[in-house]
C-alpha positions in Angstrom: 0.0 0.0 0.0 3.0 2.3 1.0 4.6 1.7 -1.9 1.6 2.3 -4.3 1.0 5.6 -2.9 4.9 6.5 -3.0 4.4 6.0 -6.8 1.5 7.6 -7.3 2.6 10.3 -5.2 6.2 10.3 -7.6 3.9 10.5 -10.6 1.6 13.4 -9.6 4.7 14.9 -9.3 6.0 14.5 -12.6 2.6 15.4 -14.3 3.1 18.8 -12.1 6.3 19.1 -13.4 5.3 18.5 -17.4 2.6 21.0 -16.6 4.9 24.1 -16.0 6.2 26.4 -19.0 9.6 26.8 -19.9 10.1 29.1 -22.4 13.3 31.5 -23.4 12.7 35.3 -23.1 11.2 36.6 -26.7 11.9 40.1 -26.0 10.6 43.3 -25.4 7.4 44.1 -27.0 9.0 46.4 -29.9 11.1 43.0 -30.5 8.1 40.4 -30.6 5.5 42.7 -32.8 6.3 42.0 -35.7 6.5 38.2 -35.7 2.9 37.9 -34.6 -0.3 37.9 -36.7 -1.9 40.4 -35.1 -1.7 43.9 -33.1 -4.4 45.3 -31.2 -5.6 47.8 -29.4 -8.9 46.3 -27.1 -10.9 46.3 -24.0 -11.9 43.0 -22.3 -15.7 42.1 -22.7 -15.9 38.7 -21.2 -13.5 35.9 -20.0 -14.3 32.2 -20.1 -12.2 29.2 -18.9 -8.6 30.1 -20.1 -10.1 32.7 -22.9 -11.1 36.1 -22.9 -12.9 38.1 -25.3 -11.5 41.3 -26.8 -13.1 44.3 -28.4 -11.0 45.9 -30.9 -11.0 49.4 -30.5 -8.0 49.8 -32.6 -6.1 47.4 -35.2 -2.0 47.9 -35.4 -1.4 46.1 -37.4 -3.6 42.9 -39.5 -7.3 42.6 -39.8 -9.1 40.6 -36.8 -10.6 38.0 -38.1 -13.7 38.8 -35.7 -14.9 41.4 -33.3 -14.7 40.7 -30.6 -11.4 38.4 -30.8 -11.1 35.4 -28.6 -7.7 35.0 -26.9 -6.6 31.8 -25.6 -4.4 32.3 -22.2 -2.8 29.9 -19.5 -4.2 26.4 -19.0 -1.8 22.7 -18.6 1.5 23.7 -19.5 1.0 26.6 -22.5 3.4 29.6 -22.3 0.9 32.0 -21.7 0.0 34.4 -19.1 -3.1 33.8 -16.6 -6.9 34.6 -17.2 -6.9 36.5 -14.0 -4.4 39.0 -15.2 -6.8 40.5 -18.0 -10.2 40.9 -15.8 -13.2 42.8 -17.8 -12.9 46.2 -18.4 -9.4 46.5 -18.6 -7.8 48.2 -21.7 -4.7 46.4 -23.6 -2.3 46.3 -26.8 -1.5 42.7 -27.7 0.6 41.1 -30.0 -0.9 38.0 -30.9 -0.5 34.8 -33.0 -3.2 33.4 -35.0 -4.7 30.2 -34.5 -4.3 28.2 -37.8 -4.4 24.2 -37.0 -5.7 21.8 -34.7 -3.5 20.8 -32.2 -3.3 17.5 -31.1 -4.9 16.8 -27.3 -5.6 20.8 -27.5 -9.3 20.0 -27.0 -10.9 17.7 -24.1 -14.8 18.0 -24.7 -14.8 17.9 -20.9 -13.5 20.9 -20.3 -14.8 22.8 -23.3 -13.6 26.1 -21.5 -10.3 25.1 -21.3 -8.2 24.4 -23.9 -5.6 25.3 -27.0 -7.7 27.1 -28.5 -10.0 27.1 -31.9 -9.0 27.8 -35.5 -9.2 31.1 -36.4 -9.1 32.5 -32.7 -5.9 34.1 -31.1 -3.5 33.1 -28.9 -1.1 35.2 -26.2 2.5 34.5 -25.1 4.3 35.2 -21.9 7.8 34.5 -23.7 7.9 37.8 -24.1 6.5 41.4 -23.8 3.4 40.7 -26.0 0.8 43.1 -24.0 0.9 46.2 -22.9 -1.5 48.1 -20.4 -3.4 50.8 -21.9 -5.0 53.8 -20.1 -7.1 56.4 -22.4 -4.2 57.0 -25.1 -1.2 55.6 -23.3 0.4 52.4 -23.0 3.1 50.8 -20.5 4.5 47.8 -20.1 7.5 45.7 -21.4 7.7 48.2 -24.0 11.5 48.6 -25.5 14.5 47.6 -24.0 13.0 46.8 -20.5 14.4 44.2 -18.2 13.4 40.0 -19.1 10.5 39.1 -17.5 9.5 42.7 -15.6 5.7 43.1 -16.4 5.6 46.8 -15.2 8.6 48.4 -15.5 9.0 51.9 -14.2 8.7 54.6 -17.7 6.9 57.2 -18.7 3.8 56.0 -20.5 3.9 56.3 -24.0 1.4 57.8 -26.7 -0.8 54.5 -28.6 -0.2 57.4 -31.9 3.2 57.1 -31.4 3.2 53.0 -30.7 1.1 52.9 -33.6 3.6 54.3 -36.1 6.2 52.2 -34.7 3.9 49.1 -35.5 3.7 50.6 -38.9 7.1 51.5 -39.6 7.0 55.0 -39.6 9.5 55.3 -36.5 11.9 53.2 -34.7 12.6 51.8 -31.6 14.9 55.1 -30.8 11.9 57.1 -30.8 9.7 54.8 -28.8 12.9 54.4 -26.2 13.0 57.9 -25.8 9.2 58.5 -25.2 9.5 55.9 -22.5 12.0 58.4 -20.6 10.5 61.6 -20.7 10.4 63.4 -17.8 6.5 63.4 -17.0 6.4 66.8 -16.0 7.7 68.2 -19.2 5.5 66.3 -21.1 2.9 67.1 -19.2 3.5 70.9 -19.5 4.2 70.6 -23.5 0.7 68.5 -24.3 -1.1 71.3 -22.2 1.1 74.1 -23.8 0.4 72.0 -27.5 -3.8 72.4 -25.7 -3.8 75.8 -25.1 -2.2 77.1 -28.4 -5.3 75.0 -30.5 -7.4 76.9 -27.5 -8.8 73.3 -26.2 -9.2 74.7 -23.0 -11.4 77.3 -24.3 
């Protein structure tokens, strides 16, 4: 009897084991952009099992294939962040990879919430800085050059107009970088100078 529940207990462990992600650091999100299928800009509508939905307020980059977008997050040992970190309500850019092919054991009809994820729905990566918060029109996050891993670093947040171009091509990490460590004040004191000389606050 001892012995049976030593080796069940041994292979509990090694199915815990199995079921933990190892992955190698992608890169900041200005580095893993531009190998995904998608970029959006979105608010979370509804979350399911290991799945939320997202509204896209505002496409980067690709054309959903759907609004709103199901994203596939964290469940057995996919490298992917956790439902709980994206609750409803909550505004985000993503960088996300198309669902194009069944994979095998990626669906248990017992657990219909919880799985791979469909065809033609997205998926989202924790390898890597492939979200970003969003607030109104700013972002933060893993955005350029931050350290591996760091969620949050400490920057200035920067413009979704000026993330946008980079997405687009129209300006380079450089410019993105340097957003990131603007003095807040200054910035600030020139978007309310850049107001008052179009006589917003009129």
């Amino acid at each position: 009897m001892a012995r049976t529940l030593f080796a069940l207990l041994l292979m509990l462990g090694a199915a815990t084991a199995r079921a933990e992600c190892e992955c190698l650091w992608q890169g900041s999100f200005s580095e893993v952009q531009g190998h995904t299928s998608l970029v959006v800009s979105g608010t979370v509508v509804q979350g399911k099992g290991n799945a939320i939905d997202l509204s896209v307020d505002r496409p980067l980059r690709g054309d959903p294939t759907m609004d709103p977008i199901r994203v596939w997050l964290k469940t057995g040992d996919y490298c992917r962040p956790e439902p709980e970190l994206f609750p409803v309500g909550s505004q985000w850019v993503m960088a996300l990879q198309l669902i194009d092919k069944v994979v095998p054991g990626g669906f248990n009809p017992n657990t219909p919430n919880f799985s791979y994820g469909r065809v033609g729905d997205y998926r989202l990566s924790s390898c890597g800085g492939y979200w970003l918060a969003r607030s109104g029109d700013f972002v933060t996050g893993n955005l350029v050059q931050a350290p591996r891993w760091e969620r949050d670093p400490k920057m200035t947040p920067v413009l979704l107009d000026l993330l946008a171009q980079f997405v687009n091509g129209e300006v380079n990490a450089d410019a993105l970088l340097q957003a990131s460590r603007e003095d807040p004040a200054l910035r600030e004191l020139m978007l309310d100078t850049r107001a008052f000389l179009r006589g917003d606050d009129q």
